[in-house]
C-alpha positions as CSV (number, residue, x, y, z in Angstrom):
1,X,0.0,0.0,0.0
2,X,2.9,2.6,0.9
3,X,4.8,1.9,-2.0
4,X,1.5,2.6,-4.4
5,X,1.2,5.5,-2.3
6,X,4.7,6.3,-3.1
7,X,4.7,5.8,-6.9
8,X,2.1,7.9,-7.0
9,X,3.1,10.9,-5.0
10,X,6.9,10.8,-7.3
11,X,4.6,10.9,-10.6
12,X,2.4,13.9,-9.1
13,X,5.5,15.9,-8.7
14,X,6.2,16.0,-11.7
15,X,3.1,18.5,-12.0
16,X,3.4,20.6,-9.4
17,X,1.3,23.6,-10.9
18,X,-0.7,23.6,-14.1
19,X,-3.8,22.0,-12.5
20,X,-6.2,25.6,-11.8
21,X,-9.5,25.4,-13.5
22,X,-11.8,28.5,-13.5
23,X,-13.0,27.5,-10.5
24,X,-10.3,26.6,-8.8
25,X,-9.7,30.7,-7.3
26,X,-13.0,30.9,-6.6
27,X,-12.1,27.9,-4.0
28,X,-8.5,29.6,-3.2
29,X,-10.3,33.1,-2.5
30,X,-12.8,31.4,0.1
31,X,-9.9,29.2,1.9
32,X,-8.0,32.7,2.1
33,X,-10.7,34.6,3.3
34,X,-11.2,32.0,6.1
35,X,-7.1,32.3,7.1
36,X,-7.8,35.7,7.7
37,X,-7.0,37.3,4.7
38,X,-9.6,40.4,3.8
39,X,-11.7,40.0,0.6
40,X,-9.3,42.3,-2.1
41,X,-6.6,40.6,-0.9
42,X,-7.6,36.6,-1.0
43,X,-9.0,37.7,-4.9
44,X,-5.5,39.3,-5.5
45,X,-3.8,36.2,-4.3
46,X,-6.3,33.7,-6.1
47,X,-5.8,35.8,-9.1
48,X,-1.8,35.1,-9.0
49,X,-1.9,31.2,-8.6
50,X,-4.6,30.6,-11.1
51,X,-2.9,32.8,-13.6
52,X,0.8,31.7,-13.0
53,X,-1.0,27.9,-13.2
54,X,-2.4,28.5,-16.2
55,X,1.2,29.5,-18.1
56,X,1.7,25.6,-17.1
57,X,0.7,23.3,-19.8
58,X,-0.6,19.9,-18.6
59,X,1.3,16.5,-19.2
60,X,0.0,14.8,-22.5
61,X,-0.4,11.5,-20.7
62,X,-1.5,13.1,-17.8
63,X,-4.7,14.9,-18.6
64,X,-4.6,17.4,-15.9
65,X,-7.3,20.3,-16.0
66,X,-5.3,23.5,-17.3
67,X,-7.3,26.2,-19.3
68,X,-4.5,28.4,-20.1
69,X,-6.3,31.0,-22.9
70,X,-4.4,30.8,-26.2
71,X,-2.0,33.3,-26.6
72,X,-3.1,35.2,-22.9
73,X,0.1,36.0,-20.6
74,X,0.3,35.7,-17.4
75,X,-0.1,39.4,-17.1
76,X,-2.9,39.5,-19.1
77,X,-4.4,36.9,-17.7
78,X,-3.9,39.1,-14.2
79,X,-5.5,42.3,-15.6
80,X,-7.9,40.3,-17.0
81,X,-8.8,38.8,-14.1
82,X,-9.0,42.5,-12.4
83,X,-10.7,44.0,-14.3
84,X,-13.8,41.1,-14.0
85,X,-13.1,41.7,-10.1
86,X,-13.3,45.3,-10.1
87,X,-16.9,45.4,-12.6
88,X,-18.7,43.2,-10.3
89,X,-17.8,45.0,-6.8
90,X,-19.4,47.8,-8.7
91,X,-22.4,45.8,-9.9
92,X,-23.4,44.6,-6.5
93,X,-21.0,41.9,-5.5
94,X,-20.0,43.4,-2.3
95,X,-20.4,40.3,0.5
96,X,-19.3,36.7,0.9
97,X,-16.7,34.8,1.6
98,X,-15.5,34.6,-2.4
99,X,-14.0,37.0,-4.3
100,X,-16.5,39.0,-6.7
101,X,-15.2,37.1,-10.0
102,X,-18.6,37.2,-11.1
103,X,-22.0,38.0,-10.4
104,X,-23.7,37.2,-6.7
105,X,-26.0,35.0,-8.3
106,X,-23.2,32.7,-9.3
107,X,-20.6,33.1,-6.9
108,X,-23.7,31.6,-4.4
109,X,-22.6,28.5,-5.4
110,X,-19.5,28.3,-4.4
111,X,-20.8,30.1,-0.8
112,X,-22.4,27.2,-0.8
113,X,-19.1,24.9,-0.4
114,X,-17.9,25.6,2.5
115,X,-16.1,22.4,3.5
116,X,-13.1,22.0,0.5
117,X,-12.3,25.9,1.4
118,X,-12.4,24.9,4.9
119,X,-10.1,21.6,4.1
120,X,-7.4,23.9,2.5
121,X,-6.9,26.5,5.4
122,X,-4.2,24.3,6.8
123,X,-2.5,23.3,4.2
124,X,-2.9,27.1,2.5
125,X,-1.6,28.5,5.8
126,X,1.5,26.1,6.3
127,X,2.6,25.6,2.6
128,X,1.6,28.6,0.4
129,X,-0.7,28.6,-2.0
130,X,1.2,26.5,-5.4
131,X,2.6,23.6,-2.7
132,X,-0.8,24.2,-0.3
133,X,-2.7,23.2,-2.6
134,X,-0.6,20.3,-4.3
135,X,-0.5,18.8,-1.2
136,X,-4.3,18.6,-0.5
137,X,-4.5,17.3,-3.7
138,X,-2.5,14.2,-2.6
139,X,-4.1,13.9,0.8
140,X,-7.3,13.3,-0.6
141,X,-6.5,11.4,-3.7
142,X,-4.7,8.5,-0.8
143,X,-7.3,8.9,1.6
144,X,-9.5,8.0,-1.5
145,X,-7.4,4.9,-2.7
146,X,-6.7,4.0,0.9
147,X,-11.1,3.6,1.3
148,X,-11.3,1.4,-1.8
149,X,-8.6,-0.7,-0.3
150,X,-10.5,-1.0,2.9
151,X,-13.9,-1.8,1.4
152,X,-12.6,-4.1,-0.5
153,X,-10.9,-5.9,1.9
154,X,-13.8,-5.4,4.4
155,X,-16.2,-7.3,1.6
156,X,-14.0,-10.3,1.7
157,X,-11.5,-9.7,-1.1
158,X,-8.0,-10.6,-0.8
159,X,-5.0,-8.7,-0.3
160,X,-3.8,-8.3,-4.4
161,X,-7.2,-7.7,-5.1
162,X,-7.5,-4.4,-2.3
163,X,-4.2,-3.3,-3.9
164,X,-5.5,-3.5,-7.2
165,X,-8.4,-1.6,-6.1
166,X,-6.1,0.8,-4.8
167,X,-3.7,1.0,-8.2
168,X,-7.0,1.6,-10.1
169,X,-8.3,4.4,-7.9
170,X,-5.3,5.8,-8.3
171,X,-4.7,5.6,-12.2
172,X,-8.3,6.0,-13.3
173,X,-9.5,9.4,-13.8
174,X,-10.6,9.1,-9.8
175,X,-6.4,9.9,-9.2
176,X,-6.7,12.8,-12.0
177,X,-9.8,14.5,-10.0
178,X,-8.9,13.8,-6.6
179,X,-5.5,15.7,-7.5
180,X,-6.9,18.8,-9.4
181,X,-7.6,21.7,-6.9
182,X,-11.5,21.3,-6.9
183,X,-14.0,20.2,-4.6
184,X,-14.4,17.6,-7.1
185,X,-11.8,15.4,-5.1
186,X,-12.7,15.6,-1.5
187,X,-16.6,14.5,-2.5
188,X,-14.9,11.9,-3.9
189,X,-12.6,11.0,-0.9
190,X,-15.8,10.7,1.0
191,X,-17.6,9.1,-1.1
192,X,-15.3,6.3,-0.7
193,X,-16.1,6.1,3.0
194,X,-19.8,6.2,2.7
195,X,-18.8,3.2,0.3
196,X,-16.8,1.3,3.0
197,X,-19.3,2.0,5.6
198,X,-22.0,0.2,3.6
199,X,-20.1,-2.8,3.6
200,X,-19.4,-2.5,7.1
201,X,-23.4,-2.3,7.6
202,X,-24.1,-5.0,5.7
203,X,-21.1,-7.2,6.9
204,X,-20.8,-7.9,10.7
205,X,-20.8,-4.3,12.1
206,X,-23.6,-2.4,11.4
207,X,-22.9,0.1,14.3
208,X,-19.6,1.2,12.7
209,X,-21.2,1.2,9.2
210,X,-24.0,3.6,9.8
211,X,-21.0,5.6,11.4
212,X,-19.6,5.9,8.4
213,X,-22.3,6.0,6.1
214,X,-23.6,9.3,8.3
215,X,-20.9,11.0,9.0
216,X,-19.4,10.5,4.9
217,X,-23.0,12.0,3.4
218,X,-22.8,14.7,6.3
219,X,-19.4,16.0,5.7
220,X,-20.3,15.8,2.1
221,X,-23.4,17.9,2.5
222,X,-20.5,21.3,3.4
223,X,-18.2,19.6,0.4
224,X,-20.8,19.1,-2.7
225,X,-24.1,18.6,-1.2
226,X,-26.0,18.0,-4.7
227,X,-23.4,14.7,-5.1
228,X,-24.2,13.8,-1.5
229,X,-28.1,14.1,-2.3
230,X,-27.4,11.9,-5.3
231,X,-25.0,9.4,-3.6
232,X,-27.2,8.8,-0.8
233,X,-30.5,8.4,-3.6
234,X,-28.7,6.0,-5.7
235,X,-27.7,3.9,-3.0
236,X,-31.1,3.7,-1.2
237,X,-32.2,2.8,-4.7
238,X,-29.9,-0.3,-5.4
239,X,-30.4,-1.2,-1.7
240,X,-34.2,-1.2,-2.3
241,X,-34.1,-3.2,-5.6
242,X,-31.6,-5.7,-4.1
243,X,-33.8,-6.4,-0.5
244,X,-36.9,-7.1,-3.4
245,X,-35.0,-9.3,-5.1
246,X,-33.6,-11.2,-2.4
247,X,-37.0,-11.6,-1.2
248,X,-38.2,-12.9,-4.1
249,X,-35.8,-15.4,-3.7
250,X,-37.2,-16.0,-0.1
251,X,-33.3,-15.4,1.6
252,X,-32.9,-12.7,4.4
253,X,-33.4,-9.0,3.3
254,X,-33.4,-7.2,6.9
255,X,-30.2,-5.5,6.6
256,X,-30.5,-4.6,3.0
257,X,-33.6,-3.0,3.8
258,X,-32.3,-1.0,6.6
259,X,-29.3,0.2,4.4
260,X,-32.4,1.4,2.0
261,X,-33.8,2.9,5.2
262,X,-31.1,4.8,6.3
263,X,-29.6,5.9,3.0
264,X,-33.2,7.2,2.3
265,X,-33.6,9.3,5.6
266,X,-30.4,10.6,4.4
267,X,-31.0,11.5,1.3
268,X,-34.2,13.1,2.8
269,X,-32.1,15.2,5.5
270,X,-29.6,16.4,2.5
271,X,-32.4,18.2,0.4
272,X,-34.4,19.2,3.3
273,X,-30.9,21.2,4.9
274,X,-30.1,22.7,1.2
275,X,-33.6,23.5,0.9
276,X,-33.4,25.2,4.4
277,X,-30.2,26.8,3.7
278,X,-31.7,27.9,0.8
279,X,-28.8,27.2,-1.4
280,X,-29.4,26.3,-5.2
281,X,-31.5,23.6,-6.3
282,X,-32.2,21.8,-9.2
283,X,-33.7,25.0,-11.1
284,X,-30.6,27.0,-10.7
285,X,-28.3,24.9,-11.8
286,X,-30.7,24.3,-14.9
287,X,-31.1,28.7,-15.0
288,X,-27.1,28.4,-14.6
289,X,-26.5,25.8,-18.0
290,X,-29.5,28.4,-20.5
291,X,-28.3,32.0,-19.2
292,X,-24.6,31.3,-19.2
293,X,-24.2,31.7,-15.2
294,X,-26.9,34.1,-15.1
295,X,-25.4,36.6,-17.1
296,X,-28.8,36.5,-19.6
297,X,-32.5,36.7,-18.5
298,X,-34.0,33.5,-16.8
299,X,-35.9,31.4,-18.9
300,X,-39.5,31.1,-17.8
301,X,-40.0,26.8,-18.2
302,X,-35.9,26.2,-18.4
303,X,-37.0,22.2,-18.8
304,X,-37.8,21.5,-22.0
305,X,-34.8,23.4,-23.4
306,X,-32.5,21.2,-20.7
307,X,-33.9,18.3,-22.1
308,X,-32.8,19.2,-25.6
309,X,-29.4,20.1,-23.8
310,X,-29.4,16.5,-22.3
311,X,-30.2,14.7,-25.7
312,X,-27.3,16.8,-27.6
313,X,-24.7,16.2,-24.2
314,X,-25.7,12.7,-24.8
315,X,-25.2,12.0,-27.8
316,X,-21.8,13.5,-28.2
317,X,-21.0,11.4,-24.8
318,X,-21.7,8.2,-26.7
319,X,-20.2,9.3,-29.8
320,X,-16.8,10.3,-27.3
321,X,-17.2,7.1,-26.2
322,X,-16.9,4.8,-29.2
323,X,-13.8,6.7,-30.5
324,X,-12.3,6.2,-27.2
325,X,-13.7,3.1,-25.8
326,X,-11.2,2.9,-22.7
327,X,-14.8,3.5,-20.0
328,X,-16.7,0.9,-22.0
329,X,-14.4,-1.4,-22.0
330,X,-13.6,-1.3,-18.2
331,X,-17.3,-0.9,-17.4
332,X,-18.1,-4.4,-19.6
333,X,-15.7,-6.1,-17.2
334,X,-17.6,-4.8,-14.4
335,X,-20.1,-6.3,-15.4
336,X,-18.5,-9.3,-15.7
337,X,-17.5,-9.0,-12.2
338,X,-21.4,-8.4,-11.3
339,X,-21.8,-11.7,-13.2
340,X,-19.3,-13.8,-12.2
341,X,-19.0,-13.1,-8.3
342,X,-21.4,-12.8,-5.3
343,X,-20.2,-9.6,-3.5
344,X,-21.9,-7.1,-1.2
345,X,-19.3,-4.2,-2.7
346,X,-20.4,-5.4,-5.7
347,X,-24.2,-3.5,-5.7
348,X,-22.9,-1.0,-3.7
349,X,-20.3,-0.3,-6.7
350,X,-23.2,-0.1,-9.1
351,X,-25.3,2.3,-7.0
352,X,-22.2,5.2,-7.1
353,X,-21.8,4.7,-10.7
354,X,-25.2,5.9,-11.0
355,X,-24.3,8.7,-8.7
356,X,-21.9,9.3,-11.0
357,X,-24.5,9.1,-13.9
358,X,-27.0,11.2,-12.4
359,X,-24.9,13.7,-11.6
360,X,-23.5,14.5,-15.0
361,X,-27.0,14.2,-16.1
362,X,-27.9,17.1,-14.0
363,X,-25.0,19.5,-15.9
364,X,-25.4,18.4,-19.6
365,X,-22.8,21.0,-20.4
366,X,-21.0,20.2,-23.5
367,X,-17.8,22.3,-22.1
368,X,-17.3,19.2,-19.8
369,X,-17.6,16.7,-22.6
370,X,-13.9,15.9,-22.2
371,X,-13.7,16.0,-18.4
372,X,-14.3,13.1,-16.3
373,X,-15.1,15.3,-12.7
374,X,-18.6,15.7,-12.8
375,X,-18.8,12.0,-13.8
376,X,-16.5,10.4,-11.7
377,X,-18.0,8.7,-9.2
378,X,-18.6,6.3,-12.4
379,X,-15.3,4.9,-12.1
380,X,-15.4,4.1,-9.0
381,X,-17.3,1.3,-10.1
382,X,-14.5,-0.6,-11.8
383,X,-12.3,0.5,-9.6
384,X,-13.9,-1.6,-7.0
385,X,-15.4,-4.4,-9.6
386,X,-12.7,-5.1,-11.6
387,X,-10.4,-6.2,-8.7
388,X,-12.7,-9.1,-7.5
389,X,-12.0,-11.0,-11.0
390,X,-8.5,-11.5,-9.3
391,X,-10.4,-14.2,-6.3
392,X,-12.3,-17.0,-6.5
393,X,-15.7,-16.6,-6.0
394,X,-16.9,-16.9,-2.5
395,X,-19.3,-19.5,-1.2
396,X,-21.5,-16.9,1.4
397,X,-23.5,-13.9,1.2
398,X,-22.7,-10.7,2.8
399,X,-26.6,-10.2,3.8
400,X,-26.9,-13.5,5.5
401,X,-23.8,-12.7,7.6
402,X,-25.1,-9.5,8.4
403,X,-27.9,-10.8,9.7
404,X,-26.4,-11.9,13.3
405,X,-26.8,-10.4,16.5
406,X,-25.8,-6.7,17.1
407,X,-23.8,-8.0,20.4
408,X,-22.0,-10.5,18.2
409,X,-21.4,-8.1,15.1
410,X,-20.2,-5.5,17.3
411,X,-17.1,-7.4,19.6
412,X,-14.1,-5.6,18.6
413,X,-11.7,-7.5,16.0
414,X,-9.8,-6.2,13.3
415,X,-11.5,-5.1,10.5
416,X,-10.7,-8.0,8.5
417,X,-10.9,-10.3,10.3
418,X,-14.5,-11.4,9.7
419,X,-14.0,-11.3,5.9
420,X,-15.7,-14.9,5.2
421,X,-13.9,-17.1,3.0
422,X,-9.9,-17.2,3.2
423,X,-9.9,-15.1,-0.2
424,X,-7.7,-16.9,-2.8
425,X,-4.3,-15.3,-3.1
426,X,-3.4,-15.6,0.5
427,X,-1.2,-18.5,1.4
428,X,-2.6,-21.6,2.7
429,X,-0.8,-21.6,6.2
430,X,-0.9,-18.2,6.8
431,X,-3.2,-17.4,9.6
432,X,-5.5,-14.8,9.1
433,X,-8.2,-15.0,11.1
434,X,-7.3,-15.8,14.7
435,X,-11.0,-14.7,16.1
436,X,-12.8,-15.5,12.8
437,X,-16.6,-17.5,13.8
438,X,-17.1,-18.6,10.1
């Protein structure tokens, strides 16, 4: 695990910079603003690291984020920059904790983010802004791999197939976003412990699991609520169709129900908070995608022309996809994974790749056609699929172990321990699980 972690953190090096998107000083202003600094002077700062960034070209087989203009200097990206500043402090953008890069309307949505701005502060404050922010990057992209490691392990799966899991994470386009200076990354980081604690709540310690699974989705909610409403919906979804299924098959559906229970009252507590918070919904992002971030009236019914936004994004997705078939490909041997093996990470794994679906779904903007960040939670399902092809398939089911006592589930062991057969892989004398009961 160390020396992935390692490899990885020599190859990010050699990108130190280069990374900003537009949004990225939007982000930088807010952390800034939190440290102490006062409003002019977190923009002015902002404005120098995303426009020295942008002089930064990104690695050709690395596809960092870098939207360097063509031809624009770094002091022309500056004045630029300025100038935008300076006409919307005069055209009302006087409060918040971001600088005034655009209108109020707009720069709400990044108000709305608390939690990544809040996540930089320290590393801001200790490393300066270029190195800061690199650093974050990494933190989050391990913290991510490290989770996939973890829930696969916890699911049963053996060690090469966790590392795996890990190496994927951190290779896929999940390493590329969890490393660009967005809050893209850190949604994504927790996403991967909402996805452990599942497994944890439908293994042998539910207690632990719901933990997880709340305190992920509630962190979250400050990072990128809309993901965490999503996430939680998806999941409460496949955890719904799987407890039907299973009882169609008359097996034990109990704690596959109460994972649909309690990712449901979740998903209910996200919208009701960002409904109480009054941050933007559904209809401003869709206002957002037809007025070019407000800067145009607001169309009166904004949903029929988002629908023909979604069929045109579509189609051009698909298109993308058959001339560069590297996310087909690795999705079809997910689903040979979903075929071939009886896992609990397995639906689980399905129900964020919908996440990742829907929420690309909801920003149909055909500017993002060749980014993977809104759609990334899709790979975390061969990231955690693909792996399991590496075992044997196991002889139990995660729902019928789940299904002991709560004083039982809950003694304290190691994490793996409980992981029910010896996964293939390990060697045959090693002793692995001194306090197993299976």
């Amino acid at each position: 695990m160390l020396l992935i972690a390692v490899a990885f953190a020599g190859v990010q090096l050699t990108a130190v910079t280069g990374r900003a998107s537009p949004d990225t000083k939007n982000y930088l202003s807010y952390a800034l603003s939190l440290s102490g600094a006062d409003r002019q002077e977190a923009g002015r700062l902002a404005i120098g690291y995303s426009c020295a960034s942008g002089q930064h070209a990104p690695l050709d087989f690395i596809p960092w984020t870098s939207r360097k203009a063509a031809g624009e200097s770094e002091e022309q990206c500056v004045g630029r920059l300025n100038d935008s500043v300076a006409y919307w402090s005069d055209h009302g953008n006087t409060s918040g904790m971001t600088a005034p890069f655009a209108n109020q309307r707009f720069m709400a949505i990044f108000e709305a983010r608390p939690g990544y701005p809040l996540f930089l502060v320290p590393f801001v404050a200790a490393f300066g802004a270029t190195w800061g922010l690199w650093l974050a990057g990494l933190a989050v992209a391990l913290a991510g791999s490290v989770c996939v490691l973890l829930t696969l392990r916890a699911a049963g799966a053996s060690r090469r197939a966790g590392l795996a899991g890990q190496a994927l994470y951190l290779a896929l386009p999940t390493g590329t976003v969890a490393m660009n200076p967005l809050s893209d990354g850190l949604s994504l980081a927790l996403g991967t412990v909402v996805l452990l604690g599942c497994v944890l709540l439908l293994r042998d310690r539910p207690r632990t699991g719901a933990a997880l699974v709340a305190g992920g989705l509630a962190l979250m909610f400050l990072v990128r609520y809309s993901q965490a409403l999503l996430l939680a919906a998806a999941l409460a979804g496949v955890f719904l169709a799987w407890s039907g299924l299973l009882r169609l098959k008359r097996r034990g559906s109990a704690p596959v129900l109460r994972a649909a229970g309690l990712c449901g009252a979740l998903a209910a507590i996200v919208y009701a908070g960002a409904h109480l918070l009054s941050w933007p919904m559904g209809q401003d992002s869709a206002q957002d995608l037809l007025t070019h971030h407000y800067q145009r009236p607001d169309r009166p019914d904004p949903w029929p022309e988002f629908f023909v936004q979604e069929r045109v994004f579509w189609t051009a997705w698909l298109r993308r996809q058959a001339t560069y078939p590297v996310l087909p490909v690795l999705l079809a041997l997910s689903a040979w994974a979903l075929l071939k093996r009886r896992s609990v990470v397995l639906p689980i794994a399905l129900a964020a790749g919908a996440a990742g679906l829907l929420n690309q779904a909801g920003h149909p903007n055909l500017d993002q056609l060749l980014g993977y960040r809104l759609i990334v939670f899709v790979w975390l399902l061969p990231a955690l699929a693909i792996p399991l092809l590496l075992d044997r398939p196991p002889t139990d089911t995660a729902p019928q172990e789940a299904s002991r006592g709560p004083a039982e589930a809950e003694e304290p062991s190691d994490m793996t321990a409980h992981a029910a057969p010896v996964p293939a892989g390990d060697t045959p004398g090693e002793v692995r699980h001194p306090t197993s009961r299976n």
